[in-house]
C-alpha positions in Angstrom: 11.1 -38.7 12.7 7.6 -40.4 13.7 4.4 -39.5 12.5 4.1 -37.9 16.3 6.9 -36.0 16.1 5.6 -35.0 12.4 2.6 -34.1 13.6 3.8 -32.1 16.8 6.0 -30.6 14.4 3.8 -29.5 11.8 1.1 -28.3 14.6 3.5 -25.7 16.3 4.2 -24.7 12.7 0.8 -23.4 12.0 0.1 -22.0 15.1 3.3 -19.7 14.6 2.0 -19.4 11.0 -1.7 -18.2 12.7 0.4 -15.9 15.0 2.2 -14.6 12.4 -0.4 -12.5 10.9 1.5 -13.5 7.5 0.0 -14.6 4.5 0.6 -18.4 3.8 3.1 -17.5 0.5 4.6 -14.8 2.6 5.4 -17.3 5.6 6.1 -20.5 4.0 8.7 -18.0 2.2 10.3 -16.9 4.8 10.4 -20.3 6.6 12.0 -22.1 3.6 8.2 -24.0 2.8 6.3 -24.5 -0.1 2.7 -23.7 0.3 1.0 -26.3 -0.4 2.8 -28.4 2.5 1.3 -25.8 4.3 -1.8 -26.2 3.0 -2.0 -29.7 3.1 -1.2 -29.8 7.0 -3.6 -27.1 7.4 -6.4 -29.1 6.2 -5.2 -32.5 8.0 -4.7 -30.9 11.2 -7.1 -28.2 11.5 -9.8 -30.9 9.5 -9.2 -33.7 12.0 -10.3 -30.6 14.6 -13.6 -30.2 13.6 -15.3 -33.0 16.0 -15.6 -31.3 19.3 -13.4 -32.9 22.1 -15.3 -35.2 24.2 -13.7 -33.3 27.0 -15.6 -30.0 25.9 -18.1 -28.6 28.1 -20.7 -26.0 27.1 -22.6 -23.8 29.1 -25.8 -22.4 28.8 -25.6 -18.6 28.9 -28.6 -15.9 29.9 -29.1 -12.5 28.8 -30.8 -10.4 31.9 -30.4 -7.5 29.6 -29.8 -7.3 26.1 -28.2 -3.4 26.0 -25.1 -2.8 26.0 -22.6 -0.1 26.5 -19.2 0.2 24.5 -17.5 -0.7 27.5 -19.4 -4.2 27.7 -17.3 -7.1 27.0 -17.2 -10.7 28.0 -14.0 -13.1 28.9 -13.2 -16.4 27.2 -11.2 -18.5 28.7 -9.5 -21.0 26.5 -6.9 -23.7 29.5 -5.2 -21.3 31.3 -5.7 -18.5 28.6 -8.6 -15.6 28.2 -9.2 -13.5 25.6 -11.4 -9.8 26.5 -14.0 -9.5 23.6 -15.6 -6.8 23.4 -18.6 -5.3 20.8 -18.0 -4.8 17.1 -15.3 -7.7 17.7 -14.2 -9.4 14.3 -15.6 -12.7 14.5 -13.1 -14.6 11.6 -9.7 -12.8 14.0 -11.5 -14.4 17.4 -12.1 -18.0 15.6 -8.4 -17.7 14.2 -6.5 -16.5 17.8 -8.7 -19.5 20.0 -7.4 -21.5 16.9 -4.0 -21.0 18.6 -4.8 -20.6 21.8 -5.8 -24.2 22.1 -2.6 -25.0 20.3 -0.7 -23.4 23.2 -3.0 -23.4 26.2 
């Protein structure tokens, strides 16, 4: 195997380990890993992440009106994926699913 393939493999890895909703013990225990593989990919891939793709675009955003109603929420879309976020979100789950999402998306 290639460092590619490694790579590709070790990516789809952790995003079913993000998905999984499983502690890193718990998962690399039921997938026949030791945790600090884990952990070390975790770092390499999610690490060499942390530079925004010079393909990202930002956009400025507005508020007209600060209130909001329960109801309020916004859509992000991540590729072809969007995520409904609405108020009192939890901010560490959103960062963790788009984590994925650009995995898969």
């Amino acid at each position: 195997m290639d460092k590619n393939e490694l790579r590709r493999e070790w990516e789809q890895r952790i995003a079913d380990y993000r998905a999984s909703g499983l502690s890193r013990a718990k998962w690399c225990q039921q997938h026949g890993l030791k945790a600090h593989q884990l952990k070390y990919w975790l770092k390499r891939i999610e690490g060499s992440n942390a530079t925004p793709n010079p393909s990202t675009k930002w956009a400025s955003v507005v508020m007209a009106d600060a209130s909001f109603s329960e109801e309020d929420s916004i859509q992000v879309k991540i590729g072809e994926c969007s995520i409904e976020v609405k108020q009192g979100f939890n901010p560490s789950l959103l960062a963790d699913v788009v984590k994925v999402l650009k995995t898969l998306c």
